[in-house]
N, C-alpha and C positions, 0 to 999 in steps of 0.2 A: 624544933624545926631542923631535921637534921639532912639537909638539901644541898649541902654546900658542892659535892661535886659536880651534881647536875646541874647548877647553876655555874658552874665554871665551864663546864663542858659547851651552854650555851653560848655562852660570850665568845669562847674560844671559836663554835665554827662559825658563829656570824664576823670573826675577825679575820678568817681564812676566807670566805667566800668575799670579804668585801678585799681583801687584799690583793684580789686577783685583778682588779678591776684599779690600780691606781694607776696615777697620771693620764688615764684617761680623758682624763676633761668632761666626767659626766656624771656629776654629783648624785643626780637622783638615781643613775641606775644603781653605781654601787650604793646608796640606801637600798634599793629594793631588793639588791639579793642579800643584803648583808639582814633585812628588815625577814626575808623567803627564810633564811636559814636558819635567823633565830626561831620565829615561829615553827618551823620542821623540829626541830631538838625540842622542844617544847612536847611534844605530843605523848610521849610516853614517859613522863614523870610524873611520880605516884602522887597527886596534888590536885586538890582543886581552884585551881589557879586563877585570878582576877585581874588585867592591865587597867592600874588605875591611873599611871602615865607610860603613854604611850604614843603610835603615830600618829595622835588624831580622833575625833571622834567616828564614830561606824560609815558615817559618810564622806566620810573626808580619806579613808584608809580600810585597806583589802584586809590587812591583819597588822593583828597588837593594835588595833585601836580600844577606845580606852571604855571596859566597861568587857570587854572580850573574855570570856570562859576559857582559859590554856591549862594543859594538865592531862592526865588519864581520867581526873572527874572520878574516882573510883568513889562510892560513898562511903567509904571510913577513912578515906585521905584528908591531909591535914587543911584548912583555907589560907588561901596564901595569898595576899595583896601584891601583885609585882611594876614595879619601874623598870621602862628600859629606855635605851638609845641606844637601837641595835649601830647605828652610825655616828658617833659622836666627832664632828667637826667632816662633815660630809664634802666639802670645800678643799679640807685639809688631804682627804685619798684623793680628790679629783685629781690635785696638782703635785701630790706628791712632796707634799709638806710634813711637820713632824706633828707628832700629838694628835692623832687620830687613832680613837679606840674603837671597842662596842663593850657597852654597860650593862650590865642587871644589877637590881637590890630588889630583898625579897623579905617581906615580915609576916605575921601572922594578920591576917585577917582584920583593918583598921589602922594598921602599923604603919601606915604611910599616907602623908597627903595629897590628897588630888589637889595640884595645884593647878589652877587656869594658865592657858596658856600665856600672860604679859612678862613684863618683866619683874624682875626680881634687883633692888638696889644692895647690894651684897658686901659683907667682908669676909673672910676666911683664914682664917686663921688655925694654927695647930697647938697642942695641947698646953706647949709651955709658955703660951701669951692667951688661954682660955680667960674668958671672963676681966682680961684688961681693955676690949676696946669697946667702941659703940657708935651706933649711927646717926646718933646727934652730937658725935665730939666732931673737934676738926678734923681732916687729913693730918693735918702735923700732929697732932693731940694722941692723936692715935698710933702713928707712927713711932713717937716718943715711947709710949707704952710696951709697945710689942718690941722696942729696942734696948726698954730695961729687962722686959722678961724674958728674951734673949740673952742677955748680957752682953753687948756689943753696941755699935755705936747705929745712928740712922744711916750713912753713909753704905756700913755694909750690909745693910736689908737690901733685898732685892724683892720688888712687886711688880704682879702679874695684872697686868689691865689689857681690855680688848679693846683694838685699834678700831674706834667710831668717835664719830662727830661729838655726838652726847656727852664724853670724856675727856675733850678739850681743860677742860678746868680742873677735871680731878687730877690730871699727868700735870699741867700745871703744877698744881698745888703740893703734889708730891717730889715734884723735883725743885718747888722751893723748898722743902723741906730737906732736900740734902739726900734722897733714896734713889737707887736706880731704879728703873722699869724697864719690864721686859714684854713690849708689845705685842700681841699676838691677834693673827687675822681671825681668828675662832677657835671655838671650844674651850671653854673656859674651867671643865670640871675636871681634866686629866691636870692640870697646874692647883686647883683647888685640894684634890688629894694631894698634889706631891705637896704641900705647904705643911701637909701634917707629918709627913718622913723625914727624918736626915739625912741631911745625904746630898738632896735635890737641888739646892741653893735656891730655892722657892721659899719666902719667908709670910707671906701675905698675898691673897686674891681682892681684888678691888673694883669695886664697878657694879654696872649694869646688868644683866647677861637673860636666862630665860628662867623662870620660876621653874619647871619640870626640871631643868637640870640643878636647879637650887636644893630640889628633893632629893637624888641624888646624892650630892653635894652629903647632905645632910647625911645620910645612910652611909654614910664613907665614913665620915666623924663620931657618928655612933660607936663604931669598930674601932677608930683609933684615935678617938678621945682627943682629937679638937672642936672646935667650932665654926659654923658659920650664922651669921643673922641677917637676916634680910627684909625689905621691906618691899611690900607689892607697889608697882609704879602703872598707871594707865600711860602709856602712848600712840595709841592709837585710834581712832572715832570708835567709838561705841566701847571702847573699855572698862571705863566705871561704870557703865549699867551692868556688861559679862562681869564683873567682879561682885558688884551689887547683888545680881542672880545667882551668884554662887555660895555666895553667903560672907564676902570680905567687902561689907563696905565701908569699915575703918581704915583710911589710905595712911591713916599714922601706925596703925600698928607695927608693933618689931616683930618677927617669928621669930625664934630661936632654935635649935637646932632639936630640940626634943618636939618643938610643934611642927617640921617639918619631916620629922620621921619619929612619930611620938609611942611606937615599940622600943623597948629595949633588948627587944631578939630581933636582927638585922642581920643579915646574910647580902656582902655586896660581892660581884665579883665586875672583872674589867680584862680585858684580853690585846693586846697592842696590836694595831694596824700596819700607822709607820711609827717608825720611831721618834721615840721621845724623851722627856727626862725620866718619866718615870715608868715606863714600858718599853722594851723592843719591839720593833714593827715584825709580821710574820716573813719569814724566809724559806723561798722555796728552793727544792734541790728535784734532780731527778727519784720519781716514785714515793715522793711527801713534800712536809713540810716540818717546819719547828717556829714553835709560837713562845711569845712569853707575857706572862697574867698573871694577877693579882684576885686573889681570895680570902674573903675575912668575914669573921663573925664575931659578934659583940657579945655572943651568950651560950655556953651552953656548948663545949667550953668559948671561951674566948679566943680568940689568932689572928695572925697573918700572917700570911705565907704567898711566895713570889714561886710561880711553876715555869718552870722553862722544858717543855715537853716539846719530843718530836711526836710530829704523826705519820705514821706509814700507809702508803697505801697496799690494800690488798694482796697485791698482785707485785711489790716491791723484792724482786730476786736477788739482789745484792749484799753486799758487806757495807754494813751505815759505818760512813766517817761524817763526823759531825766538826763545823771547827767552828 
């Protein structure tokens, strides 16, 4: 699956089209152009392309909803399962806050779970605390773990959890434990990747968040060889039967990061809205812009690579200084 540009190229202009639109105060439009742009880049890749998470089901969503034919459709193209969140933290462009992306991951055919839309009870973690922690230890139990495979103490871990009701006790429980947290009003999977980089000061994701971005989530770790596990939680009426109908009605199960993207050829790509720790937001200048994103594949070869591309427009007559 050797897609990885086109898949960057996607993320990237639904990163510009929704960048246009911040602090606006109007969450759903920029989803919709940022949701118009990714689906438009989509049309002419040699693929025939499936959203198996996406806006929504066909009635719920104009495009990228989930079950959607994207691609050229040529028939000797390759099948290709795709995730997206052309808007990730749609709240976060409204107001002009930091960590707002737009997402793709991309596997062969089966390579990704359709996950229902509930929640997802989550850790996340990156490669050099893989397979020390789990979802029936403690918060402190765990936190311990990821601070010897670390090598540092709890104090200097720093975790990501999302500012809701629901989390009352795990912020608790992690600040008995002596770690900082670093709250955030939404979107939970640009802090989930950075937990697998250096650099970030992001040691651990913790919490609640949405199962579709848990797939994601997943598709990230694939490529850079952390983990996340998670467990499906119902909270809302009719939940465990949608879960039931879907085929998860073990509510104990744990998924692990191979059942959540259970390819091991993964193409993820992520484009910065605003900024954040692990992306720059787009920046415009007169006759373009300059975007900065993340591109990785788990296979075939293997990489990761951060693109800090301007883009010109057309019609752009001048001398580019960039600063």
């Amino acid at each position: 699956m050797s897609l990885a540009d086109d898949f960057l190229n996607i993320a990237q202009q639904a990163a510009i089209a929704s960048a246009r639109t911040i602090g606006y105060g109007q969450k759903n439009h920029s989803d919709h152009v940022a949701t118009e742009a990714m689906r438009q880049s989509m049309d002419s890749v040699a693929m025939r392309g499936r959203i198996v998470i996406g806006e929504g089901e066909r009635d719920e969503a104009p495009m990228l909803y989930i079950g959607e034919a994207v691609g050229n459709q040529a028939p000797d193209a390759p099948e290709i399962d795709i995730a997206v969140d052309p808007l990730e933290g749609t709240n976060l462009c409204a107001t002009g806050a930091p960590n707002s992306i737009a997402v793709l991951a991309a596997a062969p055919r089966g390579g990704l779970l359709h996950a229902p839309d509930v929640y997802l009870n989550k850790i996340v973690v990156g490669p050099d605390a893989k397979s020390t922690v789990s979802l029936d230890a403690t918060v402190e139990e765990n936190l311990k773990e990821i601070a010897r495979a670390l090598k540092r103490s709890i104090s200097d871990l720093l975790i990501v959890v999302l500012d809701r009701d629901r989390h009352k006790q795990l912020i608790a429980d992690i600040r008995q434990a002596g770690a900082r947290i670093r709250l955030i009003g939404d979107g939970d999977l640009a802090p989930g990747v950075a937990a697998s980089l250096a650099g970030t000061g992001v040691h651990a994701v913790m919490g609640a968040g949405g199962a579709p971005e848990g797939v994601l989530t997943a598709a990230a770790m694939r490529c850079l060889g952390g983990e996340i596990l998670g467990r499906l939680v119902p909270a809302r009426e009719g939940d465990e039967q949608r879960l039931a109908d879907a085929g998860y009605p073990d509510l104990s199960r744990v998924f692990k990061t191979e059942d959540l993207a259970p390819s091991d050829e993964v193409v993820f790509s992520a484009s910065g809205v605003t900024d954040g720790a692990l992306l720059k937001g787009v920046r415009f200048f007169g006759g373009g812009c300059r975007s900065h994103s993340l591109v990785m594949s788990s296979k075939g070869p293997r990489f990761v690579r951060f693109v800090d591309q301007v883009h010109l427009n057309d019609d752009y007559p001048g001398k580019l200084t960039v600063s």
